[in-house]
N, C-alpha and C positions, 0 to 999 in steps of 0.2 A: 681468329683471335691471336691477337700477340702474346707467347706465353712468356716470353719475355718482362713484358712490361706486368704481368701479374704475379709474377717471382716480387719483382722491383716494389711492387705495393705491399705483400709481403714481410718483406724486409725493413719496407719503411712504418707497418705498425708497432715497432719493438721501438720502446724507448728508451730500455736501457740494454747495455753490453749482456749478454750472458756469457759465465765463465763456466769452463771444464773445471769437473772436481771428482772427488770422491771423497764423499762423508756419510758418518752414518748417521741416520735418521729416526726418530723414536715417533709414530703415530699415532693416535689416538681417533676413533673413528667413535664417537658417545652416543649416536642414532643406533647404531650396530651392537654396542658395548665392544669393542677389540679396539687390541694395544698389539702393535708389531712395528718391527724395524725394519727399514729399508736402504739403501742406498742413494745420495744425491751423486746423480751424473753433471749437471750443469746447476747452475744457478744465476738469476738476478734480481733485482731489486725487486721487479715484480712477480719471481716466482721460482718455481725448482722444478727441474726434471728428475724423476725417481725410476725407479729399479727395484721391483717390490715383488712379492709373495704370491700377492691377491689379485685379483681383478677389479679396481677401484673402477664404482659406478659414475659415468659423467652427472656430475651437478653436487655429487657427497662433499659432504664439508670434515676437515679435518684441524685436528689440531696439530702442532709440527715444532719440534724440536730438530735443529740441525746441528748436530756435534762435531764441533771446530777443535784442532788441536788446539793446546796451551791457552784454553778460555772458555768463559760458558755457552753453554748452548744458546743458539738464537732459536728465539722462541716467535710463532706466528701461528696463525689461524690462514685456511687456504681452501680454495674449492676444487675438485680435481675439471679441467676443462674437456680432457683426451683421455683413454688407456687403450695399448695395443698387446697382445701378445704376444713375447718374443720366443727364441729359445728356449730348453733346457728351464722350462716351466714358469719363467718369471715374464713380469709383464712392464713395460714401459708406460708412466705414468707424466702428464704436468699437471700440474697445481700451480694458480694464480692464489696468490697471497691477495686476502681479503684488504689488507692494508701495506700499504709500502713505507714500509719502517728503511728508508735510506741510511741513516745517522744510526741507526740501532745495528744495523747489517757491516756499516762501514766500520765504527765503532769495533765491533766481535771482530771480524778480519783482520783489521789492525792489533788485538790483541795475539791471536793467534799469529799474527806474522805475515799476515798474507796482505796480498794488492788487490784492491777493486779495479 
C-alpha cells in the first residue's frame, strides 16, 4: 500500500485551515454534570483540539466556550471524536463542533484581533 497516498487522503478530509493557539476553554459536560477548563491547542471552523484534565469519552457531547483575548467567548456545542493520554497527566482531546458557526468564529477573532 502506498502510505503516501493515505497521508494525502488525510489531509484532503479537512476543509478548513486549523490554526495554532492557546486559549482557555470553559466545558460543560450536562450527561456527567461537570464543568472544567481546558486549553485550545489548535482550532478551526469545524472544531478544536484541547488539552484537558479528564479523559473525555469518544462520542460525549459538550458544551464549549473558547476564551478569546479582548471579546466574548465563542460559544459552540461539540462531540469529542479522539482522546489520547499525554504527559504529566493531561490528556489530548478533538472535538467536532456540532455546527460550524464560520461567521460567528470569524466574527470573535476579528474582534480579538486575531486572522483566520
Amino acid at each position: 500500500m502506498d502510505k503516501s497516498r493515505g497521508n494525502q487522503q488525510n489531509r484532503e478530509r479537512r476543509v478548513f485551515t486549523r490554526y495554532q493557539c492557546d486559549f482557555l476553554v470553559s466545558i460543560r459536560n450536562e450527561r456527567k454534570n461537570q464543568e472544567f477548563d481546558a486549553n485550545a491547542h489548535n482550532i478551526s471552523a469545524q472544531g478544536v483540539g484541547l488539552v484537558c484534565p479528564l479523559n473525555l469519552e469518544k462520542g460525549e457531547e459538550l458544551e464549549i466556550w473558547i476564551h478569546l483575548p479582548q471579546a466574548s467567548p465563542f460559544h459552540n456545542y461539540g462531540k469529542v471524536i479522539w482522546c489520547k493520554k499525554e504527559k504529566n497527566e493531561l490528556w489530548y482531546a478533538g472535538v467536532k463542533f456540532d455546527e460550524t458557526k464560520l461567521f460567528d468564529l470569524g466574527v470573535a477573532f476579528e474582534k480579538a484581533g486575531l486572522v483566520l
